[in-house]
C-alpha positions as CSV (number, residue, x, y, z in Angstrom):
1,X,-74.6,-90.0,-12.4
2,X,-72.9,-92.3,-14.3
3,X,-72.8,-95.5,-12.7
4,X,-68.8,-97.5,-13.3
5,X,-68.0,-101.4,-13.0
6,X,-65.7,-100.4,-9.8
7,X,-69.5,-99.2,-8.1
8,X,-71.4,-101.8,-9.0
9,X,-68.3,-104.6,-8.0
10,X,-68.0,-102.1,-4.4
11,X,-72.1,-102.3,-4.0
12,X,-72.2,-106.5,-4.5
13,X,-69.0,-106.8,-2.4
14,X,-70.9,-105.0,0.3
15,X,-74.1,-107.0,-0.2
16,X,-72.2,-110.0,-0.2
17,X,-69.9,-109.2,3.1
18,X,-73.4,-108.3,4.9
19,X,-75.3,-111.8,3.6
20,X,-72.2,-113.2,5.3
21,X,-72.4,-111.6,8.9
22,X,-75.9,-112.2,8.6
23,X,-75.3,-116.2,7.7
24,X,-72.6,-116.0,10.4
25,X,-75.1,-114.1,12.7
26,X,-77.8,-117.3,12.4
27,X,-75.3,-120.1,12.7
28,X,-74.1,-118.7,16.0
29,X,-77.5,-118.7,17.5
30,X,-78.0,-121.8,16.3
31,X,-74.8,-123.3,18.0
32,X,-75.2,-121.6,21.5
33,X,-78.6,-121.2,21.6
34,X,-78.5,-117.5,22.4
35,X,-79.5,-114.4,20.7
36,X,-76.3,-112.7,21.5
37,X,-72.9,-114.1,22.4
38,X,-71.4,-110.8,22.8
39,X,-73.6,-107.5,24.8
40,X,-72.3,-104.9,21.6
41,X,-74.5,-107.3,19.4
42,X,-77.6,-105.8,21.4
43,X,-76.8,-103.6,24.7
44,X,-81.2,-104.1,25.6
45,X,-80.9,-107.8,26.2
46,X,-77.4,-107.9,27.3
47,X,-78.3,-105.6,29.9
48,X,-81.8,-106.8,31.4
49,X,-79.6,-110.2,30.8
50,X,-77.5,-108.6,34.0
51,X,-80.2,-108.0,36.2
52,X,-82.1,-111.4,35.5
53,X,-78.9,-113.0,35.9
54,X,-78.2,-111.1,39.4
55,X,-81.8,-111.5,40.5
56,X,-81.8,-115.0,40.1
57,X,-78.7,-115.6,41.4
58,X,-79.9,-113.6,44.3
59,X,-83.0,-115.7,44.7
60,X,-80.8,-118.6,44.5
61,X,-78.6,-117.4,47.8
62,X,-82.2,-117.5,49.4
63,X,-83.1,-120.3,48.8
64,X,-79.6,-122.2,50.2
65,X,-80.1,-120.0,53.5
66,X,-83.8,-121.1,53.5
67,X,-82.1,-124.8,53.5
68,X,-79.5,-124.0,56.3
69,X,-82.9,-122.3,58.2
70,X,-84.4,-125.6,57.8
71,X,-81.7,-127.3,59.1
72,X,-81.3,-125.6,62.6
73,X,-85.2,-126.0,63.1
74,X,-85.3,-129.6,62.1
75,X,-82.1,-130.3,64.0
76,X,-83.4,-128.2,67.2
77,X,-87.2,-129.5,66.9
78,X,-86.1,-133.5,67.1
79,X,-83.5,-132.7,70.1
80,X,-86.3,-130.8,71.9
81,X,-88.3,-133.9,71.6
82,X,-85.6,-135.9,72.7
83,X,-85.6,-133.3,76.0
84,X,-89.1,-133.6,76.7
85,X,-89.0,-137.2,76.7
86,X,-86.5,-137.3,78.7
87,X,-88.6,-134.7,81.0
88,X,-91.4,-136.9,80.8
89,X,-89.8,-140.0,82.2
90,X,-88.0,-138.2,85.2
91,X,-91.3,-136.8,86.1
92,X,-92.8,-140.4,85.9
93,X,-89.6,-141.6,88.6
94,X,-90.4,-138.6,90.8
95,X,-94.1,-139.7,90.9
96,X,-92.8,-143.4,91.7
97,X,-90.9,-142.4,94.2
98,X,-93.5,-141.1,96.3
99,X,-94.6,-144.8,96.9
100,X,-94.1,-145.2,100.8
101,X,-93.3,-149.1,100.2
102,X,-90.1,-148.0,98.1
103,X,-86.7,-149.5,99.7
104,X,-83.7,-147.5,100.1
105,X,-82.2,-149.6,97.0
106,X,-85.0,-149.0,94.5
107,X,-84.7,-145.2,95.7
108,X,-80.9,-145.4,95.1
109,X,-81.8,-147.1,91.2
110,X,-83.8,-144.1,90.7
111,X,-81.2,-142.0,91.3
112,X,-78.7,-143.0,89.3
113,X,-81.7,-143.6,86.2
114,X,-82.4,-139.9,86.7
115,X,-78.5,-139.1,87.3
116,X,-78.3,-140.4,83.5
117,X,-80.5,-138.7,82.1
118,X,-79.2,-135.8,83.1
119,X,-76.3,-136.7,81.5
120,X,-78.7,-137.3,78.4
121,X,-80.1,-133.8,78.5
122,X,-77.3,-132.4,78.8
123,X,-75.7,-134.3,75.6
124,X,-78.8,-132.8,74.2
125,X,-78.1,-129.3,75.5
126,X,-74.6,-129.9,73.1
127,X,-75.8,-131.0,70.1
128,X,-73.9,-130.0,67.2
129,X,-74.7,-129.8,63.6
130,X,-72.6,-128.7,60.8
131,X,-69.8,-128.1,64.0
132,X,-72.3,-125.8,65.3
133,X,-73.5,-125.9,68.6
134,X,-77.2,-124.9,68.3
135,X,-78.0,-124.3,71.4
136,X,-75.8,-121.3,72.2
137,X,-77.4,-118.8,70.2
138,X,-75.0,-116.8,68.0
139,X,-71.9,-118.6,69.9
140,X,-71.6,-121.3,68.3
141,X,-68.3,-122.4,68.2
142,X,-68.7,-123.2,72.4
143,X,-70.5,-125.9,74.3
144,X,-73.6,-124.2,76.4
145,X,-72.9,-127.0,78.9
146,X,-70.1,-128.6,81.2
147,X,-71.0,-132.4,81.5
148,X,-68.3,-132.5,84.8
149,X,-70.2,-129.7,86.6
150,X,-73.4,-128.8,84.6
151,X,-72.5,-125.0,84.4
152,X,-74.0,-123.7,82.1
153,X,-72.7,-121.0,79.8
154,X,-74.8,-119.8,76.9
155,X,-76.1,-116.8,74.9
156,X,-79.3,-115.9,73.4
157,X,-78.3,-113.9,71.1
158,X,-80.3,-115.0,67.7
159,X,-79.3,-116.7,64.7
160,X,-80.8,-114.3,62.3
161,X,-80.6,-115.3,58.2
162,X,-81.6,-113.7,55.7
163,X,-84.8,-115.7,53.4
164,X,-85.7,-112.7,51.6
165,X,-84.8,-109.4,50.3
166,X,-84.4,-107.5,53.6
167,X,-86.6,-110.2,56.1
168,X,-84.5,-111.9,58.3
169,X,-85.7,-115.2,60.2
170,X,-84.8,-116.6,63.8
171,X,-83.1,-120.3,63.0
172,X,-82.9,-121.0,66.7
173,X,-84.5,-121.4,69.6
174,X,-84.1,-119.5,72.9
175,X,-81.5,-121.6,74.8
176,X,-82.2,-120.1,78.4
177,X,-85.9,-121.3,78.3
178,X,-85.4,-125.2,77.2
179,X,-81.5,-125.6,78.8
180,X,-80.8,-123.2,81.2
181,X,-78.6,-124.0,84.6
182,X,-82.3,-124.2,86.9
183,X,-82.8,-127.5,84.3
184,X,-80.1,-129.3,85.2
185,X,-79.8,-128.1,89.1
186,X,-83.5,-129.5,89.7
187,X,-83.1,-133.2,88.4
188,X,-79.9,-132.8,90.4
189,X,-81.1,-131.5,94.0
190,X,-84.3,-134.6,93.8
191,X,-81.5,-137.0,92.8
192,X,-79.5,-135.6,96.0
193,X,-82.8,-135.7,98.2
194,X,-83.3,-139.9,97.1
195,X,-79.7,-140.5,97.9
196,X,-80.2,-138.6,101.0
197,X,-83.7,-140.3,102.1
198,X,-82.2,-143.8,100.8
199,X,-78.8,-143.4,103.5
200,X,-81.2,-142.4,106.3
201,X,-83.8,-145.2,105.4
202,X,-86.3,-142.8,105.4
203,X,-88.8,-141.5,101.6
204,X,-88.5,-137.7,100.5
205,X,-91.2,-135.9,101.6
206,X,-94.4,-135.7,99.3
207,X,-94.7,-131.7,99.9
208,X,-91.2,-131.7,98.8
209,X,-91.9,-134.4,95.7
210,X,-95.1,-132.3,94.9
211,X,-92.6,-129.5,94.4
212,X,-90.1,-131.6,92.3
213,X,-93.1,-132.2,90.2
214,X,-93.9,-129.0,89.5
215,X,-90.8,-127.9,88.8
216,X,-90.1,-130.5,86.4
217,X,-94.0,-129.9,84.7
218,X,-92.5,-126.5,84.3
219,X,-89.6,-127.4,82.6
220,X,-91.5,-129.9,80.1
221,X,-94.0,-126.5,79.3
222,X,-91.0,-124.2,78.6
223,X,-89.7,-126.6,75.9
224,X,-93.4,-127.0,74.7
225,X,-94.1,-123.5,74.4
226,X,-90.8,-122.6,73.0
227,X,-91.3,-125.6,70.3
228,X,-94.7,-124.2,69.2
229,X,-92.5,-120.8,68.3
230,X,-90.4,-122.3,66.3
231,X,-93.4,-124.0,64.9
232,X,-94.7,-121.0,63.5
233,X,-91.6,-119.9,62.3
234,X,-91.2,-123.3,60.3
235,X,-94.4,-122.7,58.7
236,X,-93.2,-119.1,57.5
237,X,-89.9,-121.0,56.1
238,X,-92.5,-122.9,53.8
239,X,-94.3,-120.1,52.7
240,X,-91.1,-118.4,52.0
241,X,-89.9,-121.3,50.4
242,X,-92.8,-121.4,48.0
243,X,-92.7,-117.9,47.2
244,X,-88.5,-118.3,46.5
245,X,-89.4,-121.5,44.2
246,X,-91.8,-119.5,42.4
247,X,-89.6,-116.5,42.0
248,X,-86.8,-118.5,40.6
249,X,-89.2,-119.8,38.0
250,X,-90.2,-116.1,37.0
251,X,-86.8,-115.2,36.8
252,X,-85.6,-118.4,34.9
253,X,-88.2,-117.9,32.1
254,X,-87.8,-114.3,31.6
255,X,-83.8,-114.5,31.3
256,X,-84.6,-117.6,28.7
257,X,-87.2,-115.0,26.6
258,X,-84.5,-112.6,26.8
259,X,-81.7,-114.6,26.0
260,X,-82.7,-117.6,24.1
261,X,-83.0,-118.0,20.6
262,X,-85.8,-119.3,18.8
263,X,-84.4,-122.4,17.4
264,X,-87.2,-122.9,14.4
265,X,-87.5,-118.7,13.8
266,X,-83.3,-119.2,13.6
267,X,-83.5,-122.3,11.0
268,X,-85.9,-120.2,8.8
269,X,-84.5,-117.3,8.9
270,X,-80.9,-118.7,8.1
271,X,-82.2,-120.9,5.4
272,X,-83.9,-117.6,3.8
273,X,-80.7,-116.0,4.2
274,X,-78.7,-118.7,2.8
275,X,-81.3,-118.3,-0.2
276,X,-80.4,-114.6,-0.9
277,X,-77.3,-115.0,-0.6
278,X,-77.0,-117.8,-3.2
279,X,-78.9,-115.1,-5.4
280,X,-76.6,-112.6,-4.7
281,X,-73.5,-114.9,-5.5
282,X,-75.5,-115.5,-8.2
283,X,-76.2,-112.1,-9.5
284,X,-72.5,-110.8,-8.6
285,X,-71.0,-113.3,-11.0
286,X,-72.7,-112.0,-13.8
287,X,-71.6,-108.3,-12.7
288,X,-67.7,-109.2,-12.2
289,X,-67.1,-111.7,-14.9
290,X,-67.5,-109.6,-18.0
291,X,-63.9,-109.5,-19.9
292,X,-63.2,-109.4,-23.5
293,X,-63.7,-113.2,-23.8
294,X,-67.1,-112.5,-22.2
295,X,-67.9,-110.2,-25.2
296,X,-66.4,-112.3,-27.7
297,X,-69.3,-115.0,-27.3
């Protein structure tokens, strides 16, 4: 085969344009970074690119509903506390007022103490975070409690989110056992009896203080038991939390091995091509240039 100027001009014109794409090919990695800035340049990576991508993002939506998880318990936790103290202290006036030596008056201070705190509970009851009453199960765009007439009006349906791929977590607590209408009607009907006892200058009855008592040491127990619930369910949110921080991680460094160039592999490689290709120039100069000047030397 006889082998023309035109072929051999065609065959470095060819080297040359592919030293190019290949100089071209480094200096892009080397300005974003990335293997690929386009999926044609390698369909593999660009597509387990997707899925890390997806999956992390994915992770990532956990991770912002394991924050709005935490913020429902933490919220609902400190304004249980609040209750209990509250609890606490009207069961210390009801004790108090089962001293015979009591006046009307000091019955009739009582009272009105425990007549505000009712008030205070019932604030509690209506806490709102985010502009979500979370204390109303799943409706939470309504107050669970009247303050003019202590109805109350709630729903225990649960606040389910979703932490993890297909496990969903209660963010709330049962509203009917911490904040339910008995609550409220209790410290009402031993406020009514002091009032009562205090106009006919008489005390309440201790069988019927024992019983106030009671009733209020099983109010304080709901909203103990139903706080060690969402106890345990705050120490899954930090196991899930850990596992979602690791996961992220994973994720993060696989789509960076995928994706990512390796800068000092890039330099040399572009370097060596930039070396070739200088031979090549080289080398093609000598295969164009000849004219009849050339062989006039």
């Amino acid at each position: 085969m006889r082998v023309t100027q035109g072929m051999l001009s065609n065959n470095m014109l060819r080297n040359l344009s592919n030293s190019y794409a290949n100089m071209g090919k480094y200096q892009e990695q080397l300005t974003t970074g990335k293997k690929i800035s386009r999926p044609s340049q390698d369909p593999v990576v660009a597509m387990k690119g997707i899925n890390y991508r997806s999956q992390l993002t994915r992770t990532q939506q956990f991770q912002r509903n394991i924050n709005e998880v935490n913020n429902w318990m933490d919220n609902s936790d400190a304004s249980l506390d609040k209750a209990t103290k509250a609890l606490q202290r009207i069961r210390e006036l009801t004790v108090q007022a089962s001293n015979d030596t009591y006046e009307g008056s000091q019955r009739e201070n009582i009272a009105k103490e425990i007549r505000q705190l009712k008030e205070h509970i019932g604030t509690i009851a209506n806490t709102k975070v985010n502009d979500k009453y979370i204390f109303n199960g799943a409706n939470t765009t309504e107050q669970p409690v009247d303050l003019e007439t202590f109805t109350v009006n709630q729903s225990d349906t649960p606040v389910n989110i979703e932490v993890s791929e297909g496990v969903q977590l209660k963010a709330n607590v049962t509203p009917s056992n911490v904040f339910g209408e008995e609550v409220f009607t209790s410290i009402e009907n031993f406020a009514s009896s002091l009032e009562d006892a205090s106009v006919m200058g008489d005390s309440v009855p201790q069988e019927e203080l024992s019983d106030f008592v009671k009733a209020f040491d099983g109010h304080i127990n709901d909203i103990i038991n139903e706080r060690a619930d969402l106890g345990s369910r705050m120490n899954r949110v930090e196991l899930v939390t850990d596992r979602l921080s690791s996961q992220e991680v994973s994720m993060t460094k696989m789509m960076s091995e995928n994706e990512d160039a390796d800068i000092e592999k890039v330099i040399t490689d572009l370097k060596a091509q930039e070396s070739i290709h200088r031979a090549a120039l080289g080398v093609g100069s000598r295969i164009i240039q000849p004219t009849l000047m050339d062989f006039l030397r």
